[in-house]
N, C-alpha and C positions, 0 to 999 in steps of 0.2 A: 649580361642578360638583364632585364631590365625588369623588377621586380611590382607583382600587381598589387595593389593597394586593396587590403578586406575592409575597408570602411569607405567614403565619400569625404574626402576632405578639401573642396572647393566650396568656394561661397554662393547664394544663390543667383549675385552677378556674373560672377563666372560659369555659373551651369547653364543660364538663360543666352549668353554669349555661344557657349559651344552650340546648343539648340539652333539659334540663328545661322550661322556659318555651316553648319548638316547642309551636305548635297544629296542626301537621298530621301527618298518619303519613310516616314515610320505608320505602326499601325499598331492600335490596341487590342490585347488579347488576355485574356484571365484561364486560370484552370485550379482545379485542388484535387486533393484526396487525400480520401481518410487512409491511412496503413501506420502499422507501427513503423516508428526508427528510433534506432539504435546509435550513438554518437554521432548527438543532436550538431554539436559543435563540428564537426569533420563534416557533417553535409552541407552544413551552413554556406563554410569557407570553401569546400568546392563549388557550388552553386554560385557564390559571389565571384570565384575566381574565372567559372565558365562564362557566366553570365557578363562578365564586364569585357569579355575578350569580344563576345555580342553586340557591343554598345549597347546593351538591354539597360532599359533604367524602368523602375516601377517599386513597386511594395509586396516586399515576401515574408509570410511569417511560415518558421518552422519550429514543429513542436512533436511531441513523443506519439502523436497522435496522427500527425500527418503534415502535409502541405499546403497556401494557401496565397496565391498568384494574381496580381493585376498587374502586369507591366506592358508599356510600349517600348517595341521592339523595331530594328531598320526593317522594309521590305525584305529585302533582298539577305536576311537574316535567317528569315523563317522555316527553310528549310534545313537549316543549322539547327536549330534548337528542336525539331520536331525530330531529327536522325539523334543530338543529343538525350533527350526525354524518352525514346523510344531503346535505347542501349545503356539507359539506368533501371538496374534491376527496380530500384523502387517507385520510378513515374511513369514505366512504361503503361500502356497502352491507357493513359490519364485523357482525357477528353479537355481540348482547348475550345476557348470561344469568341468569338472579335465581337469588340467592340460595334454598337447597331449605329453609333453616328462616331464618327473622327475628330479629333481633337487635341492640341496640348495637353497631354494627362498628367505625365511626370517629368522630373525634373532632374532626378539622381536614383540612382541605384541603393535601395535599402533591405534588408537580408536580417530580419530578427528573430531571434529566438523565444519562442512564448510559450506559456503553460497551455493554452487552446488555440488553436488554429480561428476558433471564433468563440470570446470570452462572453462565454453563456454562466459561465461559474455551478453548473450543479454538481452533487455529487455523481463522481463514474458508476455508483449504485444504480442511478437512474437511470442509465439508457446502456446498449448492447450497440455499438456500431454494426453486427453483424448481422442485426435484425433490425430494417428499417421501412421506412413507406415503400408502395409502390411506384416507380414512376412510369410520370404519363406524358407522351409528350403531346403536342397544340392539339389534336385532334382527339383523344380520349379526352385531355382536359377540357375540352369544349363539351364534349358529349354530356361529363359530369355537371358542367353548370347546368347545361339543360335536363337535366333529370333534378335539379332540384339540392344538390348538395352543399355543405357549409362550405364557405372560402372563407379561409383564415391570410391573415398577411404579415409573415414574418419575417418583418423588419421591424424598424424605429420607427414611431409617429410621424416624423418631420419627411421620410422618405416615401409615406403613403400618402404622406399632405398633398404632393406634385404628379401621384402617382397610380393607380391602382388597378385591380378587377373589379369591373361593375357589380355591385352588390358585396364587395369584400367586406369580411370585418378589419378595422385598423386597430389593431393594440394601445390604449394610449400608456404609452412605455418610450422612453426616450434615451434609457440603456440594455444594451445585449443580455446586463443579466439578471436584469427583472424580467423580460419576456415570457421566458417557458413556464414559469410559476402562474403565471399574468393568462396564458393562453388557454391552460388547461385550467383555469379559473370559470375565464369564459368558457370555456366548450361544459364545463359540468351537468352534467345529463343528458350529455348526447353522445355516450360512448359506442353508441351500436350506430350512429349514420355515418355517410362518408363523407369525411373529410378531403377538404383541399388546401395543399400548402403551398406558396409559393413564396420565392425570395429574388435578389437581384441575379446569383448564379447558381444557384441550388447548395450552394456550401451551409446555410443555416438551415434550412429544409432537411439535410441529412440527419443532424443531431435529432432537430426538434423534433421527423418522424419517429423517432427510435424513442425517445423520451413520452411521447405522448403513447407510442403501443406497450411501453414498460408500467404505462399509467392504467393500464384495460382499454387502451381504443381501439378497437377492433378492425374500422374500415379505414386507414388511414394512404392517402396518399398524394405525390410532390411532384408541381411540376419538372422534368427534367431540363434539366442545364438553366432552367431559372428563367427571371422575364429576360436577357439577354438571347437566349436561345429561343425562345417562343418567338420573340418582335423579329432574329432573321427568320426565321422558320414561313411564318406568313407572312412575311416579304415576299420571299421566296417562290411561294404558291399561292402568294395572290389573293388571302384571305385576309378578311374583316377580323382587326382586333376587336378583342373583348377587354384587353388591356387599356385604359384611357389617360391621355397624360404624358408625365417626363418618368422616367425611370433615373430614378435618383445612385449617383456614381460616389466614391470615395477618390475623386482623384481631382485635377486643377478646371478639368471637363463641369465638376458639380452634378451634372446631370444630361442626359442624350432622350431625342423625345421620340417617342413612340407614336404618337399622334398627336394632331393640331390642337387637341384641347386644354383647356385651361381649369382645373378644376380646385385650384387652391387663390389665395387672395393676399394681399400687403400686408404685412402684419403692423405697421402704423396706419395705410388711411382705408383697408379692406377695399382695394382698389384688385380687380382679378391679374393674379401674378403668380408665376411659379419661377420665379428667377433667385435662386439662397445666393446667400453672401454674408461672410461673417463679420460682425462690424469693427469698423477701423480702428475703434478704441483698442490699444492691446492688451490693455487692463480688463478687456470685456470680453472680446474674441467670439462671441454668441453667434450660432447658426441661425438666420433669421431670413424670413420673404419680403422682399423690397421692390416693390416697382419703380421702374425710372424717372418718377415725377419726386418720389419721396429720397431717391439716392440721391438727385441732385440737393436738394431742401438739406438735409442732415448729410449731406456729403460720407456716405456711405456707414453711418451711423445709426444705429436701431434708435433712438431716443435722443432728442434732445440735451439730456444728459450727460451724454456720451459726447454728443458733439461738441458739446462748451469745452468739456474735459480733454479731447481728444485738439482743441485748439487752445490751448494753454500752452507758453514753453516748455519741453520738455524738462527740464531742471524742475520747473513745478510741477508736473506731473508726478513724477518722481518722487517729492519732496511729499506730496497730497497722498500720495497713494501708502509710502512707507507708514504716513500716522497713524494710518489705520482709521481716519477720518470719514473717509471716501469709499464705497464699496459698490459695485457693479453684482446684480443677479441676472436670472434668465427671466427678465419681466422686459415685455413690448411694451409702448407707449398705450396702448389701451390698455393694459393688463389681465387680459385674457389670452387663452390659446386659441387663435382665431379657426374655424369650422370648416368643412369644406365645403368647396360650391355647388357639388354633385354628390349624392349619395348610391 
């Protein structure tokens, strides 16, 4: 009997090979929930073990807290994994969500074990998972903006850049566990109006709600299942986003757009752009917006800099980088964090 493997040990030539020779269509789908578990490790290595008999490939974090899912999966899978999901005492009746545009997402199957399902870092003093926002799904959330209430947006800066609700506030926070500190900064003295929270699948939303009513905010409430689920939702029925933008992804996708607009710019020539790409340097790696006139010029390189360095022989690369001569930050060729096009 031929034994399954709980880790991914092909290289990423050979995973992009098996991708190619796939005769069937795959599709992307994300889910989470909060519940406790108990032998974090034994769910893991089932999950891995289920999951790969699936050809499921994607990114799964598990932790004491719960679950937390973005993978593409074959077509012809998905009623496997939903009869599975539905016959685990602890994912049942978990809410899935596809993907609003299609794309190469993932590459291999990853199954980790984390302290948070999403590394907010507060203390579990501050929030009660059991008491959290309301949610709302497109049509009360529309209601709420037209009556006048705050929209908060919790995510990372770089994902509001491409992205957003008209009139959102964007956090400028560019890790998960500065935000809630960051959020309830801004919101201070607006504990008694309503609040609106939104995220990519409503997985940050859940904390942050709970965290923010553990702070005295009284009116607090999330959109359900996140902008994933709003952008099918008024697809669906045919309604006018209030969402404008790309909806920024953690996966090989980058990001799936919501609508034609453009409301973010190059961050070398502020040329309007929402296309990220990290730069080539791998000594720099930075999440940055490039449009196609600047990716050719710098050959996929945020700077200049970068690009001399990035075309040097490797032995010298190497050799510059161990001196500790040489050192790469998150600074763009203008050195500012460029604004957005639309407020």
């Amino acid at each position: 009997m031929k034994t399954i493997p709980l880790h991914n040990k092909k290289s990423k030539i050979q995973l992009l090979e098996d991708l190619k020779n796939e005769k069937f269509k795959r599709i992307t789908i994300s889910f989470y929930k909060y519940i406790k578990i108990k032998n974090i490790k034994d769910i893991r290595d089932e999950l891995f073990i289920e999951f790969y008999k699936m050809k499921i490939l994607g990114r799964i974090y598990v932790a004491e807290e719960g679950i937390n899912a973005q993978i593409s999966i074959p077509e012809n899978k998905i009623i496997n994994l939903k009869k599975y999901l539905k016959n685990n005492k602890l994912l049942k009746n978990i809410d899935i969500k596809n993907a609003v545009e299609e794309g190469l997402s993932f590459f291999k199957l990853t199954i980790k074990i984390k302290k948070e399902i999403v590394a907010f870092n507060v203390s579990k003093k501050e929030y009660n998972m059991n008491i959290v926002g309301k949610h709302l799904n497109y049509k009360g959330f529309h209601n709420a903006i037209s009556e006048g209430a705050t929209i908060i947006d919790m995510r990372n800066y770089y994902e509001g850049e491409v992205g957003k609700f008209e009139n959102a506030i964007i956090p400028d926070i560019d890790k998960s566990m500065d935000l809630l500190p960051e959020v309830r900064k801004i919101l201070s003295g607006r504990e008694k109006e309503k609040i609106l929270l939104y995220c990519t699948g409503g997985i940050r939303c859940e904390k942050a709600s709970s965290y923010l009513i553990h702070h005295g905010f009284m009116d607090v409430n999330q959109l359900k299942g996140g902008i994933i689920k709003y952008a099918n939702d008024i697809k669906k029925n045919k309604i006018k986003s209030k969402f404008i933008g790309k909806n920024f992804v953690f996966d090989n996708r980058i990001g799936e757009n919501i609508t034609e607009d453009i409301i973010s710019c190059c961050h070398q020539c502020s040329y309007p752009s929402n296309q990220h790409t990290n730069c080539s340097n791998e000594s720099c790696n930075i999440l940055f917006i490039q449009c196609p006139k600047c990716n050719k010029k710098y050959d996929n390189c945020c700077s200049k800099k970068c690009f001399d360095f990035s075309n040097l022989p490797i032995n010298v690369q190497k050799k510059k980088f161990r001196s500790g001569k040489i050192k790469f930050s998150a600074q763009y060729s203008n050195d500012v964090k460029p604004k957005l096009l639309k407020n």
